[in-house]
C-alpha positions in Angstrom: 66.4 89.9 71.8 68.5 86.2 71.5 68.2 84.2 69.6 69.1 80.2 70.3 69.3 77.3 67.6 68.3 74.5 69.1 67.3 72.5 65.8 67.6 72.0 62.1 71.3 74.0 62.8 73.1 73.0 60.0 70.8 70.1 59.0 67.2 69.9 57.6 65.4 68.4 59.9 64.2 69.4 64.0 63.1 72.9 63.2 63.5 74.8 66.7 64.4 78.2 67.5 64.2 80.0 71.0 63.9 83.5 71.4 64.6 85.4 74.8 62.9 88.9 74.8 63.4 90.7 78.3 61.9 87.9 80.5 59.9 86.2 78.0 60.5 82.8 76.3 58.7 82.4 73.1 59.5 79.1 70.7 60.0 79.5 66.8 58.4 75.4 65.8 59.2 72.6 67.6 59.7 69.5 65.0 61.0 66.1 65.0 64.3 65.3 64.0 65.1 62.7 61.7 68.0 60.8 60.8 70.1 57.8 62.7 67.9 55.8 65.2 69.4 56.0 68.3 70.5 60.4 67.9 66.9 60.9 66.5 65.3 59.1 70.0 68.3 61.0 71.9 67.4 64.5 70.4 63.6 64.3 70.0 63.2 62.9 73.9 65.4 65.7 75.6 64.7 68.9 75.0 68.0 71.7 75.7 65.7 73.7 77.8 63.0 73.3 80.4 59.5 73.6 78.2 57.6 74.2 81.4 59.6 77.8 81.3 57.9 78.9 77.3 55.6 81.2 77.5 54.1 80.7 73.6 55.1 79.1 70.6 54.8 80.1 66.8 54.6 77.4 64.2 55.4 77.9 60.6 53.6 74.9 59.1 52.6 71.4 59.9 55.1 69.4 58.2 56.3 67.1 61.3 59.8 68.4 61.0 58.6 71.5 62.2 55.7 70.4 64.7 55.9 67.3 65.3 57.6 67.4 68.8 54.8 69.7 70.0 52.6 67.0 71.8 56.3 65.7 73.5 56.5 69.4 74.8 53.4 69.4 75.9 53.7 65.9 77.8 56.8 67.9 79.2 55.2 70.2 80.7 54.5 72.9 78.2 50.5 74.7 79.0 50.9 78.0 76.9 49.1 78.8 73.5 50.7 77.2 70.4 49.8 79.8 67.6 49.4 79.1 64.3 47.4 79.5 60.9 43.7 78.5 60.5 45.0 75.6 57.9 47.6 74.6 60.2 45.4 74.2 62.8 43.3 71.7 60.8 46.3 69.4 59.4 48.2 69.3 62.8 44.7 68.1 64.4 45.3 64.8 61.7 49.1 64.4 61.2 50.1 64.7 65.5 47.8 62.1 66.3 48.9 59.8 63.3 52.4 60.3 64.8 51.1 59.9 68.3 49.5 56.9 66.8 53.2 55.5 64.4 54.9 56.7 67.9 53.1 53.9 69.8 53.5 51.2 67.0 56.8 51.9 66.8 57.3 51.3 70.8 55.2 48.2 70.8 57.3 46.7 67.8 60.5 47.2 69.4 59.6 46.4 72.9 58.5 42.8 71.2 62.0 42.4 70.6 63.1 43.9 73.4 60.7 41.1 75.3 62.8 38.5 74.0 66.2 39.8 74.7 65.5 40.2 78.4 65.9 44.2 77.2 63.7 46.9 79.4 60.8 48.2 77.7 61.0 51.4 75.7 58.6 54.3 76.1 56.8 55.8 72.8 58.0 59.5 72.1 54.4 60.1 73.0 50.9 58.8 72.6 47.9 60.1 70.4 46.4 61.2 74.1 49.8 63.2 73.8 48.6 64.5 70.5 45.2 65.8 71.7 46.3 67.6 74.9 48.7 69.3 72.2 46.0 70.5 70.2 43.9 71.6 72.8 46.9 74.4 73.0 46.6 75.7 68.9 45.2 78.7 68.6 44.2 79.2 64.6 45.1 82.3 63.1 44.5 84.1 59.4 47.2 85.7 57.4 47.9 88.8 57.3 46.7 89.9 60.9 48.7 91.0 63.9 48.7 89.9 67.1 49.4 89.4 70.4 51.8 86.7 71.2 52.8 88.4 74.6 52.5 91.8 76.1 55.6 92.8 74.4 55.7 90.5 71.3 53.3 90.7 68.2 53.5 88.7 65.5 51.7 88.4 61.9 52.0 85.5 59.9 52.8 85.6 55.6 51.2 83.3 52.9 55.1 81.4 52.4 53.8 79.0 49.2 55.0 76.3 50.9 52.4 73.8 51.7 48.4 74.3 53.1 48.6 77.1 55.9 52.6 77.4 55.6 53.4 80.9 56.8 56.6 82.9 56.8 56.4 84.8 60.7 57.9 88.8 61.4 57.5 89.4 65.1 58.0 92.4 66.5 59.4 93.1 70.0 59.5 95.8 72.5 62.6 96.1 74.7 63.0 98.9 77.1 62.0 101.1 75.3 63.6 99.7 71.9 61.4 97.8 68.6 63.1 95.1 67.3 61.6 93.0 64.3 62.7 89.5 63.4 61.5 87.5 60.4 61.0 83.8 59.6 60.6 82.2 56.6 59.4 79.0 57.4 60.1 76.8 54.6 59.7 79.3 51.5 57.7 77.6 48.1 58.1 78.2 44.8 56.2 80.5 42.1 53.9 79.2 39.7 53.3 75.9 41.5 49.9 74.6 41.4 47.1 74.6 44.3 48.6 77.0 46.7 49.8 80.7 46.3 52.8 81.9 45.7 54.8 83.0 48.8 54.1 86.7 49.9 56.8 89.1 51.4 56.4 89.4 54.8 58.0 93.0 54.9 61.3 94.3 56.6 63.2 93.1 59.1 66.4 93.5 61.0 67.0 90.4 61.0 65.9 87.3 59.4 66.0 83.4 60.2 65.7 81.6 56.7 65.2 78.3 55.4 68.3 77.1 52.8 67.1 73.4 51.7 68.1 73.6 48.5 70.8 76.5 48.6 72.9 76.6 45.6 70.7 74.2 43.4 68.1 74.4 40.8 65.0 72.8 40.3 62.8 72.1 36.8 61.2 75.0 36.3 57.0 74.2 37.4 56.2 75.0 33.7 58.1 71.7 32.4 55.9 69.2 35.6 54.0 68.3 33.2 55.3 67.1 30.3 58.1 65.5 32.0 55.8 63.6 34.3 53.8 62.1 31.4 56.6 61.5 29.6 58.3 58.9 32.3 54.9 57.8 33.6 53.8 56.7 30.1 57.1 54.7 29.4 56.6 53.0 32.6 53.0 52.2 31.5 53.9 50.9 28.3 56.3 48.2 29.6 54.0 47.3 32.0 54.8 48.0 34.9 53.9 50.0 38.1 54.8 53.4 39.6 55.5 53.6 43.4 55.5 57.4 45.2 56.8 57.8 48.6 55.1 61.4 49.2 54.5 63.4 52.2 50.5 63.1 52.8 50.0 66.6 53.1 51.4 68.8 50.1 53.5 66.3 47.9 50.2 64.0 47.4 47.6 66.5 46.5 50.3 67.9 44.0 51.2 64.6 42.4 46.9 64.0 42.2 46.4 67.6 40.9 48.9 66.9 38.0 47.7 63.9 37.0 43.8 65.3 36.8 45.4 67.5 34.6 47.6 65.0 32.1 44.2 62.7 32.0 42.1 65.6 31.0 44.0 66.7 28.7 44.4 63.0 27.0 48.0 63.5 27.3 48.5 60.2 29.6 46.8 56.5 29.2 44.4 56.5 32.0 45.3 54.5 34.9 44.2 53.3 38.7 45.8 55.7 41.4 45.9 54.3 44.6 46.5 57.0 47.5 47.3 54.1 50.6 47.3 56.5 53.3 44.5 57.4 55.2 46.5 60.6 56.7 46.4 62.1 52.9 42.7 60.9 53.0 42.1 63.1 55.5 44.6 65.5 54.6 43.0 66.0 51.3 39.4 66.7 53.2 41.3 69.5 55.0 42.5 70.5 51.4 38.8 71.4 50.2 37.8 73.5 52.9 40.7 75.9 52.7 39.7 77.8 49.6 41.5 80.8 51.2 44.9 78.8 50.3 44.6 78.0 46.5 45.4 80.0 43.6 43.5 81.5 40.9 43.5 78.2 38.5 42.7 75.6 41.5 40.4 78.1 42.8 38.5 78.0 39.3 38.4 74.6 38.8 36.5 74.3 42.4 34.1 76.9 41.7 33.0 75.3 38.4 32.9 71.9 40.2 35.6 69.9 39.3 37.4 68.4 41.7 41.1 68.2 41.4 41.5 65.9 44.1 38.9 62.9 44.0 39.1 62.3 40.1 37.3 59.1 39.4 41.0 57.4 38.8 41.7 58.1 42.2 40.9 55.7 44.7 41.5 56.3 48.4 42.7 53.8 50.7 42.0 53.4 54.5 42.0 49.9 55.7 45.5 47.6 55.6 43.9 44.7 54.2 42.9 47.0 51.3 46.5 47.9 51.0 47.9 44.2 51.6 45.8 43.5 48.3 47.3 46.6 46.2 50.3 44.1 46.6 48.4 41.0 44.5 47.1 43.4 41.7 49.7 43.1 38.3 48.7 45.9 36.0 50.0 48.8 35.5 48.7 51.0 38.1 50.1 54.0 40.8 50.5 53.7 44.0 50.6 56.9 46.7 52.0 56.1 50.0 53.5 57.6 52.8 56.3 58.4 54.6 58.0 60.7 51.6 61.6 59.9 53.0 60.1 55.9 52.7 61.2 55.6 56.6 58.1 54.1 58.1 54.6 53.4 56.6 52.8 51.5 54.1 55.4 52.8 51.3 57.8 49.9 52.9 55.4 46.8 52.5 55.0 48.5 48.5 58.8 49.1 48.1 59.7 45.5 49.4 56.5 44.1 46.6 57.7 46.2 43.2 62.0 47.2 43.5 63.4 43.9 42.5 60.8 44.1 38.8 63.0 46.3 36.8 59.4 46.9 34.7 58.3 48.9 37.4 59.5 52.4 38.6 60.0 54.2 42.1 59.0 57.9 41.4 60.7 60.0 43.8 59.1 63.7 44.7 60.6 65.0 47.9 63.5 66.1 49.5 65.4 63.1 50.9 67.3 63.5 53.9 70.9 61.5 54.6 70.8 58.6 56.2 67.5 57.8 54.8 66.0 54.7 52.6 64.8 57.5 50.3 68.2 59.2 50.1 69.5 55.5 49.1 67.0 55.2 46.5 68.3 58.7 45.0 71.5 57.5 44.9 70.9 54.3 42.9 72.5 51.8 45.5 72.4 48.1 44.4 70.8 46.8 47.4 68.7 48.3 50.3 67.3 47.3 53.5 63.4 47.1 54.2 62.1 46.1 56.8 65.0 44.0 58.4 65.6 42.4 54.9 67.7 43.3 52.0 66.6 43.7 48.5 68.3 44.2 45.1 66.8 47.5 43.3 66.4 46.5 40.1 63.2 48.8 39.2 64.0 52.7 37.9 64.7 55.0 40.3 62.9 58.5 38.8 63.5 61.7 40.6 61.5 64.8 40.2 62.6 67.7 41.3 60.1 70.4 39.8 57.9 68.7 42.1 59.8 70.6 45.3 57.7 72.5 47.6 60.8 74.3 48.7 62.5 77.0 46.9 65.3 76.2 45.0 68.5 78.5 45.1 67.5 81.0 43.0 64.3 81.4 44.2 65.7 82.0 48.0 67.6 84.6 46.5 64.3 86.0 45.1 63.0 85.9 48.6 65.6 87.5 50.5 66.0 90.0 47.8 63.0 91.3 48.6 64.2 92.6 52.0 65.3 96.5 52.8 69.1 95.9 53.1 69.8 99.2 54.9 67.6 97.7 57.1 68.3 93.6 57.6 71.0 93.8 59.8 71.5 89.6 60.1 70.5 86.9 58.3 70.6 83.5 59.7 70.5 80.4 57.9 68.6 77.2 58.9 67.3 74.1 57.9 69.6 72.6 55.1 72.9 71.2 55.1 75.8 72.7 55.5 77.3 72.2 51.9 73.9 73.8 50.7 74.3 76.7 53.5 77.6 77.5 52.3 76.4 77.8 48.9 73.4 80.0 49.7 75.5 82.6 52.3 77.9 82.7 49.0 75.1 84.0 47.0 73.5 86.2 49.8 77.1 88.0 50.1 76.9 88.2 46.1 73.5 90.0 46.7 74.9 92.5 49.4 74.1 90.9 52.6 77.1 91.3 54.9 76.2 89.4 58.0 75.3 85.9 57.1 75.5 83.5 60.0 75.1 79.7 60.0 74.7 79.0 63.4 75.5 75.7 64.5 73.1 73.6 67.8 73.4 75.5 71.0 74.7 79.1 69.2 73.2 82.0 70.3 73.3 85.2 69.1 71.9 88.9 70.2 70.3 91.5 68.1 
């Protein structure tokens, strides 16, 4: 078996891994990269290998840094199955043709401009038609069950706590003769977070392919959400002002929701209008109620006695943009719940320009933020940002959240790995995070007793 790292090699974003067994090509995710412009269009319209020549690809989840180049692989050529969990099945049928759908906008905005210049047209990445003709390919799968990928790959996918229908992947291979077993985390969650269970070993490997976001740092610990949410929402509240969320429609926004149901109930938090302005997590949140399968014991209880965690009556959903243009004329104290969660495209951008130069109001950050991003600029306090082509002093609070993480901090990846015969993992192989937080990770990994920690950079390959 090789192993190639085509994407999120020493960054977070692009997940992509190709595995050669004997004379089959199978794909580990095929995700969008995101960063500059111009190497995000470069990377994300040329794939390093011909998808016509894949035989089947595995997904871990349906985050769009991990699927949401499928429906360009497909447009490429790509007609094998695209395997998957049930859940992940359901949210990729909603999130690939929203980004079919921003994919197109995004095309017909800058060709506008382009118009003008005398510039030739740009193509969108793909289209929502895209989308569909990728979905016709999914093939929905339940944990915990083995199967056939190829004649001479099996595969069974693990509960990884990450988000809906996240799962960690250990395929097993025959090779003239010789079983090899290879494991994938995915992107590992946390334990004790609400909604969603806590991530379930997968079993041994010989080698493993893990995630290493947050390598080396700490999060909140879930138990403290809570009473650190109220407390900063409240203080927002009581100056008067509003609370803005960039959140990632699917995980981050049924968390934030879910907390709040339970600060209100518990009179711990004056009660105020939510506004979810995305009709992705509208949909999204559908998806959430008919995957009891997914939730925890607490969530799971709350359903089956009839409350619903997700559709309080604070909550109100938003589909339509002239219902959002007019979240922008309403001055009470109220939150507002938009996508994207690294505040790159979206509604969040029309909100963000409305509320950051009112120092009563507050920008409540959730989510991973990626470098080069409006979100990571937020993080980092900067004076002034750009918006939408025009530049705006931030003079509303900038509150981060970190217990809020759907990925495991470094501790908790250490938990993971731990888990793992280590007469038996031969290699370890670490992806998706940044190279500072790699290093950091492989440090504590050696600390542990792994030997053989790679961080492989784009384009490595390596044999096992």
């Amino acid at each position: 078996m090789m192993i190639e790292f085509q994407g999120a090699a020493r960054t977070v974003t692009g997940s992509m891994h190709f595995l050669h067994v004997n004379d089959s090509r199978v794909l580990l995710d095929c995700g969008l990269f995101q960063g500059r412009r111009a190497e995000a269009n470069e990377r994300n319209r040329k794939f390093p290998f011909d998808p016509a020549a894949i035989d089947a690809v595995v997904l871990s989840h349906a985050h769009i840094d991990h699927s949401g180049n499928l429906p360009g692989l497909v447009k490429q050529g790509y007609a094998g199955p695209i395997y998957c969990t049930l859940a992940t099945k359901d949210l990729c049928a909603i999130m690939l043709a929203d980004s079919g759908h921003i994919q197109t906008k995004d095309a017909e905005f800058l060709n506008k401009k382009h118009k003008k210049n005398h510039e030739p047209p740009v193509e969108p990445l793909y289209s929502p038609d895209d989308a569909q003709n990728a979905l016709k390919l999914f093939v929905g799968l339940p944990y915990e069950k083995e199967f056939n990928v190829l004649p001479n790959i099996t595969a069974k996918f693990s509960d990884a706590g990450h988000i809906l229908g996240s799962a960690s992947i250990r395929l097993t291979s025959k090779e003239n003769g010789t079983v090899k077993t290879l494991g994938f985390t995915g992107d590992i969650g946390r334990w004790n977070m609400p909604i969603i269970k806590d991530p379930a070993f997968m079993g041994n490997v010989e080698a493993l392919i893990s995630e290493s976001t947050y390598g080396g740092k700490l999060h909140d610990p879930p138990e403290d959400m809570p009473k650190q949410l109220g407390a900063d929402l409240a203080r927002v509240i009581g100056r008067g002002g509003k609370i803005i969320v960039p959140a990632f429609s699917v995980g981050r926004t049924q968390d934030i929701i879910y907390a709040i149901f339970k600060l209100f109930n518990a009179g711990q938090l004056p009660k105020i209008p939510i506004y979810v302005d995305s009709p992705l997590a509208v949909n999204a949140t559908e998806i959430f109620r008919n995957h009891l399968e997914c939730f925890d014991e607490e969530t799971f209880q709350y359903v089956n006695n009839h409350q619903d965690p997700f559709g309080l009556n604070q909550v109100h959903y938003i589909r339509s943009v002239d219902e959002s243009k007019q979240l922008n004329e309403r001055s009470e104290p109220c939150m507002i719940i938009a996508a994207s969660g690294m505040c790159e495209a979206g509604r969040i951008l029309h909100h963000l320009a409305n509320t950051i130069q009112d120092p009563r109001n507050a920008i409540l950050i959730v989510g991973y933020q990626a470098e080069h991003t409006l979100g990571k600029r937020l993080v980092d306090q900067e004076e002034e940002v750009r918006i939408l082509g025009s530049f705006y002093k931030r003079k509303a609070e900038v509150i981060v959240h970190n217990s809020f993480s759907a990925h495991a901090d470094g501790n908790e990846l250490l938990k993971y790995v731990g888990q793992f015969d280590r007469k038996q993992l031969q290699n370890i192989f670490l992806v998706h995070g940044e190279y500072e937080r790699q290093l950091d990770l492989q440090k504590g990994l050696h600390q542990q007793g792994s030997d053989r920690v790679e961080i492989p950079e784009r384009g490595q390959k390596f044999v096992i």
